[in-house]
C-alpha positions, 0 to 999 in steps of 0.5 A: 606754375607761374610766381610774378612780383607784383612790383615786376607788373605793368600798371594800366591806367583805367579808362572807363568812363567816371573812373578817376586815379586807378591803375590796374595790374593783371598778375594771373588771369587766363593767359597764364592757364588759369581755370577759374579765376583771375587776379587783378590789383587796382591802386586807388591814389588819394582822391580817386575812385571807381566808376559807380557801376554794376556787373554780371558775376561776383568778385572778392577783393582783399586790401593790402595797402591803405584805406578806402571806402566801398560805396553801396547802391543805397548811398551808405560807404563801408570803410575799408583798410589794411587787411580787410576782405569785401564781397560784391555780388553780381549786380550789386551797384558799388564804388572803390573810392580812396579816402586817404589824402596821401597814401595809394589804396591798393586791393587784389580782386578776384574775378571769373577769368571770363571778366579780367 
C-alpha cells in the first residue's frame, strides 16, 4: 500500500511542445506497483493550457480545483469546474485550457500506467 499527500509531490513543469503554465504531479503510477493505472495531476495557472493533441489510450480526469475548459477537435469548449468528471477517448483530438484569470485549474487524470 502507498498513502502520499499531494502537497508532499514535486510539481514537473511540462514541456511538451504548445504546452503553456501546466505542471504535472505523479502521486501513484507504476513505480509504486500499480497494475493498471496511473494517477497524474495537472495545474493549469490562469491563462495557460495543454498542447491540442491526440493519443492512443483514454483518460479520466476529475477537477478538484478551479475552472477551465476542454476543447474538441470541432472547435466547440466544454466548461469544466469544481467537481466535474471528463472522459477523452483514444484519439479524440483535446485541450485543457484554464479560463479563470486568477485561480490555478487543478484535475486528477488517470491513464494506462503504460502512458504516465
Amino acid at each position: 500500500m502507498k498513502v502520499i499527500s499531494l502537497s508532499d509531490m514535486e510539481k514537473i513543469p511540462v514541456t511538451m511542445q504548445d504546452a503553456a503554465g501546466v505542471c504535472k504531479q505523479l502521486p501513484l503510477s507504476a513505480a509504486d506497483g500499480s497494475p493498471v493505472f496511473s494517477f497524474r495531476v495537472f495545474t493549469i495557472e490562469p491563462g495557460g493550457h495543454t498542447p491540442y493533441h491526440t493519443h492512443p489510450f483514454e483518460h479520466m480526469n476529475f477537477i478538484i480545483e478551479g475552472s477551465g475548459e476542454l476543447v474538441q477537435e470541432n472547435g466547440d469548449k466544454i466548461a469544466l469546474k469544481k467537481g466535474d468528471f471528463a472522459l477523452v477517448l483514444p484519439d479524440e483530438l483535446h485541450q485543457y485550457r484554464n479560463s479563470s484569470a486568477s485561480e490555478s485549474f487543478i484535475m486528477i487524470c488517470a491513464v494506462p500506467k503504460e502512458y504516465e
